[in-house]
N, C-alpha and C positions, 0 to 999 in steps of 0.2 A: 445169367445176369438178373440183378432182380429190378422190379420197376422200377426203386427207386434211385439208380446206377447213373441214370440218362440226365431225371432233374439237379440231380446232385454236381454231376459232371458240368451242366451247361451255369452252373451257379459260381463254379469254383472257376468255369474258364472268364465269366462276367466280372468278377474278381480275378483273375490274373489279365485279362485284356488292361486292364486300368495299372496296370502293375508292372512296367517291363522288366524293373529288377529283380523279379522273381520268377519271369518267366524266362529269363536270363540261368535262372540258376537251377530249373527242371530242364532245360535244353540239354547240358549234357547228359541225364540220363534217360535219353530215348528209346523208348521200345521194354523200359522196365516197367513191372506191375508191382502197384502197392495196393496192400489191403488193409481196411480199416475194421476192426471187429469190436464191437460193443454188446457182446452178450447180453441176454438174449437174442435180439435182432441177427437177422441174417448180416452177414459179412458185406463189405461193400469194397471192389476190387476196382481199380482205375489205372489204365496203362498212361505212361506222360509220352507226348506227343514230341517229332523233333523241333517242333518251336516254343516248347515249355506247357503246354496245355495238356489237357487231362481228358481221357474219352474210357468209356466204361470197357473192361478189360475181359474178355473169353472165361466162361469158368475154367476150362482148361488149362491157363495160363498159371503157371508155377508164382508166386508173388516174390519178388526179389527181397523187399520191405514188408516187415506186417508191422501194425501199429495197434495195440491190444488197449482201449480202455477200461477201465475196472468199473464195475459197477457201479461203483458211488462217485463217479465222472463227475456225473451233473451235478452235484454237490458239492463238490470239492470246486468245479469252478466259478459257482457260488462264493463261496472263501478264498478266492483268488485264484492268481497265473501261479502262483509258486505250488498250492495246493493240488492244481489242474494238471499242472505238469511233471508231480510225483504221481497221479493217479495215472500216466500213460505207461506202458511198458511197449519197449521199442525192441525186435529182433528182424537182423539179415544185416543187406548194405549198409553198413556202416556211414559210408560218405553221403550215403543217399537218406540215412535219418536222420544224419546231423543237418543236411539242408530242408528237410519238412519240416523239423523242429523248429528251424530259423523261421521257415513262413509261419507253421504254428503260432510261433511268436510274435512276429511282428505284421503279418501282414491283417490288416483290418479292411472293412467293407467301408466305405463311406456312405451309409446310412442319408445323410441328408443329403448329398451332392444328388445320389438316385432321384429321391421325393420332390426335391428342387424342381426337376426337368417335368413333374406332374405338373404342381403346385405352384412353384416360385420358389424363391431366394427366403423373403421373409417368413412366409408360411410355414417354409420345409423348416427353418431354422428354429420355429415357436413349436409346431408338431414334433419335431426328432427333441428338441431340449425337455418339454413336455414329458414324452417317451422316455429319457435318461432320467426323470427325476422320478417319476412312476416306477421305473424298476429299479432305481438306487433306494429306495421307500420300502420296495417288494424285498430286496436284500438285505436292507436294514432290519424290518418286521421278523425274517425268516432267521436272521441272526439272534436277536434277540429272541426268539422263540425256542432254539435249541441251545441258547444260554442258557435259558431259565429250566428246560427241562434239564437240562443237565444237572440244574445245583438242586434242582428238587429229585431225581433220582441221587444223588451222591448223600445230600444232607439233609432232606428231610424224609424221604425213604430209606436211606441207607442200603437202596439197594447196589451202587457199586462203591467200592474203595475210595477217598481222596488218594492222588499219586504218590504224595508224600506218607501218606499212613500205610499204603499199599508197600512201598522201598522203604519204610523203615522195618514194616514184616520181614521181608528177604535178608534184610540185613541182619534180624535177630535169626529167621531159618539160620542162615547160615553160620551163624557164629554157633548157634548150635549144634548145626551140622558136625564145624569143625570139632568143638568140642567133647561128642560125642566119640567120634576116630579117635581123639587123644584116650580119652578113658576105653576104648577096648583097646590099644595098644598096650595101656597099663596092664589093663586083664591080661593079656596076653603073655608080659614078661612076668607077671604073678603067677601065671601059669604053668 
């Protein structure tokens, strides 16, 4: 187990305690271990408990589910959920990664309801909106930033392809290609 098994665990159960319908839908697979691996990083393994919770799972424990992010995770969730969730590749139970997926999906942290119970209602609400616009800003910045290197490696480097001038290449390869076969077959019956 690595240290970070325990805090991880007791975050996702603080997030499913608020959650019944999702801990409704870890309950039936009790006593399975799912693994999360994001390369580099050590792997991080969590057995779900019989009331839908999640507690850090045995290295020993075979994992039923693995759930493999690609390296450019964090980036891609940057660029959105659709992005974020081509970069996961999902192997084993089947039923069991269709319903992590689900939470994947939809289950979120409520962020101000937390801070609230510091703070207050108003505070938490000016602090967390605050916070969403600082990092919609931070997203916006980091978008634009691999815009712009993009159209400056593409057109004013030239150092990759535009996609369109890249597949009109392939399309002359290959018509070459073909064309190519038809003249040694000529050769051939000249032959």
């Amino acid at each position: 187990m690595t240290t970070l098994e325990s805090p991880i665990a007791a975050a996702l159960n603080r997030l499913l305690q608020s959650e019944a319908w999702a801990r409704e839908r870890l309950a039936p697979f009790a006593g399975e271990t799912v693994e999360f691996a994001l390369p580099p990083l050590p792997a991080l393994r969590l057995v779900i408990d019989a009331d839908g919770r999640v507690q850090p799972a045995p290295r020993e424990a075979a994992p039923s589910l693995l759930v493999r992010l690609s390296p450019d995770a964090a980036a891609a969730f940057l660029r959105g959920e659709d992005h974020f969730m081509r970069a996961i590749d999902v192997s084993g139970n089947a039923k069991l990664a269709s319903e992590v997926l689900v939470l994947v999906r939809h289950l979120r942290w409520d962020v101000e309801e937390d801070v609230a119970r510091i703070v207050g209602d108003v505070a938490a609400h000016r602090l967390v909106g605050g916070l969403r616009a600082f990092a919609a800003w931070q997203r916006d910045a980091l978008t634009r930033l691999a815009d712009s290197t993009m159209e400056y490696v593409i057109e004013e480097r030239r150092m990759l392809v535009p996609r369109g001038e890249f597949e009109a290449h392939v399309a002359d390869v290959a018509r070459l290609r073909d064309a190519l076969a038809r003249l040694e077959q000529r050769l051939r019956h000249i032959g």
